[in-house]
C-alpha positions as semicolon CSV with decimal commas, in nm:
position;residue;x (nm);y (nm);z (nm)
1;X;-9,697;-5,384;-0,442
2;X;-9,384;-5,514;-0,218
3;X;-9,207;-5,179;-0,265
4;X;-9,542;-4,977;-0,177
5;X;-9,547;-5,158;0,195
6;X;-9,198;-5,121;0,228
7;X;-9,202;-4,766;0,190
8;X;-9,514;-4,737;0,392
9;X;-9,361;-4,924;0,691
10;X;-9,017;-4,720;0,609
11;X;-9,250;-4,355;0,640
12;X;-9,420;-4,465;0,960
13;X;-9,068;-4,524;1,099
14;X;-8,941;-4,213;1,025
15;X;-9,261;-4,031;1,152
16;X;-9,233;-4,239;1,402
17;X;-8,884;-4,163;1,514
18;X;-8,962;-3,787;1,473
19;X;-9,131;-3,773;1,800
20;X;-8,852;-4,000;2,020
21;X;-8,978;-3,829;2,303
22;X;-9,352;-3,842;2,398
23;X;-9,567;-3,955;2,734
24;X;-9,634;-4,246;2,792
25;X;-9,840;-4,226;3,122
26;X;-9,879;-3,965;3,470
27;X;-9,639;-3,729;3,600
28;X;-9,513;-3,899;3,966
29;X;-9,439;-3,579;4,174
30;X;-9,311;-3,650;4,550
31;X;-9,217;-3,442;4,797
32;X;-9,044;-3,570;5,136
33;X;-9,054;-3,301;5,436
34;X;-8,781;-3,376;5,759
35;X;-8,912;-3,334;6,105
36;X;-8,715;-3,407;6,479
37;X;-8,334;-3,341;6,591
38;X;-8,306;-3,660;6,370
39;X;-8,410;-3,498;6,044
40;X;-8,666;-3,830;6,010
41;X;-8,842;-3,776;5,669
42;X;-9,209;-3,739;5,528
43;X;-9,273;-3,810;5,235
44;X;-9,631;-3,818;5,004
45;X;-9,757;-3,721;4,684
46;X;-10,039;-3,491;4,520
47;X;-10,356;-3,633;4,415
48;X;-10,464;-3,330;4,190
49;X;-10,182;-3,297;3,913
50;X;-10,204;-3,143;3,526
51;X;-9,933;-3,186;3,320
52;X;-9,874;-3,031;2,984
53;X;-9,605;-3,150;2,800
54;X;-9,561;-3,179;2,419
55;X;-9,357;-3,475;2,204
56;X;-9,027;-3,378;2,084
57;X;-8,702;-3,563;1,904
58;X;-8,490;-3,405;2,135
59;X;-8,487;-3,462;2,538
60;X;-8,392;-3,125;2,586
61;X;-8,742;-2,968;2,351
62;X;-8,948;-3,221;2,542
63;X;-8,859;-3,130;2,906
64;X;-8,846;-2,761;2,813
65;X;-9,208;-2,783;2,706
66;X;-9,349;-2,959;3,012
67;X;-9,584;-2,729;3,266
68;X;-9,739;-2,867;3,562
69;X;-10,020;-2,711;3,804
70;X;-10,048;-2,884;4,133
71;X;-10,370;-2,823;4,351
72;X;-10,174;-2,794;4,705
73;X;-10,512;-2,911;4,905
74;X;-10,483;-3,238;4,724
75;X;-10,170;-3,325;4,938
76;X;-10,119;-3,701;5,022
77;X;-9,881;-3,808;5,266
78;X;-10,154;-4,148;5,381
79;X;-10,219;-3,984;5,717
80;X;-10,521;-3,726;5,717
81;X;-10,413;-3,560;6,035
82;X;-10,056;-3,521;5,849
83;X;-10,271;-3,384;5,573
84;X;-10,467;-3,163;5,745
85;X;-10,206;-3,018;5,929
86;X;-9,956;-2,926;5,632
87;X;-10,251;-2,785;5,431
88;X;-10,453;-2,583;5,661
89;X;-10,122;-2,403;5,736
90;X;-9,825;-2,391;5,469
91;X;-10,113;-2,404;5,173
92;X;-10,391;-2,189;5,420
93;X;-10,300;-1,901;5,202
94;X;-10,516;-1,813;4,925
95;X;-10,216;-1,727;4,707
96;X;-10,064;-2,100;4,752
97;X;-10,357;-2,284;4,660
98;X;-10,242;-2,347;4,360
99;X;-9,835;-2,509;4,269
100;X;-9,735;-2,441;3,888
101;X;-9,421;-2,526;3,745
102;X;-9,193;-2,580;3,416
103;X;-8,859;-2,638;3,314
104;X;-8,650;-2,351;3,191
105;X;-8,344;-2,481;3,105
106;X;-8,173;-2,873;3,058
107;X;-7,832;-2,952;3,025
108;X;-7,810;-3,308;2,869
109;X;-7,431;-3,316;2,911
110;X;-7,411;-3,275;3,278
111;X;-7,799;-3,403;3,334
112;X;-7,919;-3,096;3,494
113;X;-8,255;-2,907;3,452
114;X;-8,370;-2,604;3,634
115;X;-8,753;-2,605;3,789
116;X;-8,906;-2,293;3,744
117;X;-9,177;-2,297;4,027
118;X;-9,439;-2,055;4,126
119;X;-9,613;-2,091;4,496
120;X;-9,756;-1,790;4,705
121;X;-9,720;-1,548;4,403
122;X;-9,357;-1,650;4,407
123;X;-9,146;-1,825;4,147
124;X;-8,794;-1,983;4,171
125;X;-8,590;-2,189;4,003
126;X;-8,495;-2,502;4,181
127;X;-8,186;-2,670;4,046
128;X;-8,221;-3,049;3,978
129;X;-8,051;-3,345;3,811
130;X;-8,180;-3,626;3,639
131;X;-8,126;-3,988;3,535
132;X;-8,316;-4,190;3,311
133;X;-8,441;-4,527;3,356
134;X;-8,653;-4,782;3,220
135;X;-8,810;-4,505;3,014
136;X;-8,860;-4,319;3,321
137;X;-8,678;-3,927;3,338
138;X;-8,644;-3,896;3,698
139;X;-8,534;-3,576;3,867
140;X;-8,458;-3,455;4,204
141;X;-8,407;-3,141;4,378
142;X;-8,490;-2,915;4,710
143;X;-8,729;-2,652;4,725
144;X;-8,678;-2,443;5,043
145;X;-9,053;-2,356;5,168
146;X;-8,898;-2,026;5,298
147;X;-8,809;-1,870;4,945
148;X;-9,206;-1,827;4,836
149;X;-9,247;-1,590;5,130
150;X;-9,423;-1,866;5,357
151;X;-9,260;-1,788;5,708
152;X;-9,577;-1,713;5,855
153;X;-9,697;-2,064;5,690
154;X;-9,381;-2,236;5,818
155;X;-9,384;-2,111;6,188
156;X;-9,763;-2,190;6,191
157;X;-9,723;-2,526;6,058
158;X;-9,402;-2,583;6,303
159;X;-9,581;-2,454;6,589
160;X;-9,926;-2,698;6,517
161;X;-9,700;-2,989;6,457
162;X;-9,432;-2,878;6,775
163;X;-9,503;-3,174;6,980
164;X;-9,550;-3,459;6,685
165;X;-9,167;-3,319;6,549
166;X;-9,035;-3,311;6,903
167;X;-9,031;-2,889;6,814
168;X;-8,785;-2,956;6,525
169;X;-8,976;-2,876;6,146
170;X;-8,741;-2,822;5,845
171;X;-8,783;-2,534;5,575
172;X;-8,643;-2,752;5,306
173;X;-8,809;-3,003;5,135
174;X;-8,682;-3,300;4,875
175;X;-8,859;-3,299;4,558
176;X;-8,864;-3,536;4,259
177;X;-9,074;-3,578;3,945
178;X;-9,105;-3,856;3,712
179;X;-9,183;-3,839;3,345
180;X;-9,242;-4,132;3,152
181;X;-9,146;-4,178;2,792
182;X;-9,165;-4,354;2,490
């Protein structure tokens, strides 16, 4: 009987420890915008975002599996006018309604992942690094609004928001991501 248990608590372990890597909560995206001479950042969230990521007993397999689609409309910076104004003009397009990404490549050794994301029938890969902690993989990049062909967007959003940014708006915007695990 004692060697039954033991070898049922010694299979769950294993199966278990198969799956190091799973999700253990939400995907945190933010994204922080610069505006003035100053470069003074913006930052805010999404309120609308999917994630699709599968367990895996390597990091590497688990990141490489994750896919994310991010309703742009459900932007959150916790100022509606902000709101208003960066989605009626850099999302107004009916191609960048919707924000998908997914990893393409990680590089455990030097912490490094690449971002494959698609916006405005556009996709490019976004170089990032990472750092875990507290069960947390956190990574970090910049995503330059101007790659997804959004000028038009960008110089309409600049030109609405010319006074508020003292007539300086910035193309490139911080992103980071965080994916809990247990």
């Amino acid at each position: 009987m004692k060697k039954s248990i033991l070898l049922s608590v010694f299979a769950f372990t294993l199966v278990s420890s198969l799956n190091a890597y799973e999700l253990n909560g939400q995907i945190g995206v933010k994204w922080t915008g610069f505006k003035t001479e100053k470069k003074a950042a913006v930052s805010g969230t999404f309120n609308d975002i999917k994630l699709d990521i599968k367990s895996s007993d390597k990091l590497s397999d688990f990141l490489s599996t994750a896919k994310v689609k991010i309703v742009s409309a459900s932007l959150e910076s916790k100022n509606p006018e902000r709101n208003d104004n960066i989605t009626s003009t850099l999302f107004s397009l009916a191609t960048s309604k919707l924000i998908a990404g997914s990893i393409s490549q990680v590089n455990e050794k030097e912490n490094t992942l690449t971002l494959a994301v698609t916006m405005n029938e556009v996709t490019k890969d976004i170089p990032m690094t990472y750092e875990i902690i507290d069960g947390n993989i956190i990574a970090k990049g910049i995503l330059e609004i101007l790659d997804f062909n959004m000028k038009d967007s960008f110089l309409a959003f600049a030109k609405k928001c010319a006074e508020l940014h003292e007539n300086k708006s910035f193309s490139d915007v911080n992103i980071e991501f965080t994916i809990p695990f247990k």
